[in-house]
C-alpha positions as CSV (number, residue, x, y, z in Angstrom):
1,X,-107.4,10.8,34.0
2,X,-103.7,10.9,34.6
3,X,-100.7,12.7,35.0
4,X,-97.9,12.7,32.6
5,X,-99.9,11.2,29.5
6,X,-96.9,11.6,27.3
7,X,-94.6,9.5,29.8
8,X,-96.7,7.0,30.3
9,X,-97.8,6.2,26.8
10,X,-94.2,6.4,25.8
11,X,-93.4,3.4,28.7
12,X,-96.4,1.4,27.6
13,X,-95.4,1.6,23.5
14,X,-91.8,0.9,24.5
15,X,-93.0,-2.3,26.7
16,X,-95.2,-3.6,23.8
17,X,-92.4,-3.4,21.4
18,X,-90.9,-5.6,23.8
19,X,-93.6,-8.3,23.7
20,X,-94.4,-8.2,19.9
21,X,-90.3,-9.1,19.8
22,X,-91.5,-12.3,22.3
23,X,-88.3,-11.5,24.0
24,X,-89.1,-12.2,28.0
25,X,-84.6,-10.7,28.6
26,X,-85.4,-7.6,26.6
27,X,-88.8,-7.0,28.0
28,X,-87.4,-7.0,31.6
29,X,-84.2,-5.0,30.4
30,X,-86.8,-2.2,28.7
31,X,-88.9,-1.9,31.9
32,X,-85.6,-1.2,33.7
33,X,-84.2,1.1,31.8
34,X,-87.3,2.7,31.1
35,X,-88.7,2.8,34.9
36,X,-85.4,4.6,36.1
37,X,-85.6,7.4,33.2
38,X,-89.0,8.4,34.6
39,X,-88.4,7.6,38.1
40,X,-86.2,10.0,38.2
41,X,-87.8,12.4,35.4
42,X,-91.3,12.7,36.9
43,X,-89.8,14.3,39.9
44,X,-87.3,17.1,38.8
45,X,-90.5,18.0,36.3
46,X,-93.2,17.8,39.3
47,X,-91.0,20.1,41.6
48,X,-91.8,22.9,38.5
49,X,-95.0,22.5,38.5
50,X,-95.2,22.5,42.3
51,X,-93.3,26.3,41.7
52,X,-95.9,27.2,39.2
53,X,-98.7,26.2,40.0
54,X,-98.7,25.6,43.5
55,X,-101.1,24.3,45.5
56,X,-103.2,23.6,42.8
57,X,-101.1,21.2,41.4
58,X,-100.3,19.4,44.9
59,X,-104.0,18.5,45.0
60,X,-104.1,17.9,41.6
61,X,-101.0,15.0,42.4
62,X,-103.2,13.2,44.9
63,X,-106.1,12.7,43.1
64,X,-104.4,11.8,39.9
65,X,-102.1,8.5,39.4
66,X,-99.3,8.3,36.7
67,X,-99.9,4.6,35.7
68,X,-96.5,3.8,35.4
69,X,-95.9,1.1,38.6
70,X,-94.6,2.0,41.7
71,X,-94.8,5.9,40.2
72,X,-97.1,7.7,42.5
């Protein structure tokens, strides 16, 4: 499936508010904005789960993307 369902869902809505606006600036300014949040989000929260749960969640991360572009 995927990691960080919440995330990603979240950066997909906000994107298509951007193109049901049909405003090309503001869709490029939202992917911004919202790529750095989680680009920087995703790995303070995966360095948790790497203390909880440990290996388990180290294999878990390579067989399961995020969806979010250039988000491993």
């Amino acid at each position: 499936w995927l990691r960080h369902p919440s995330y990603t869902g979240f950066f997909y809505w906000g994107l298509g508010t951007q193109l049901a606006l049909q405003n090309p600036v503001s869709f490029v300014g939202y992917f911004i904005v919202m790529w750095n949040f989680f680009h920087q989000r995703i790995p303070i929260e995966e360095r948790q789960l790497i203390k909880f749960f440990g290996d388990d969640y180290i294999n878990y991360r390579t067989r399961v993307g995020t969806l979010i572009p250039f988000i491993p």
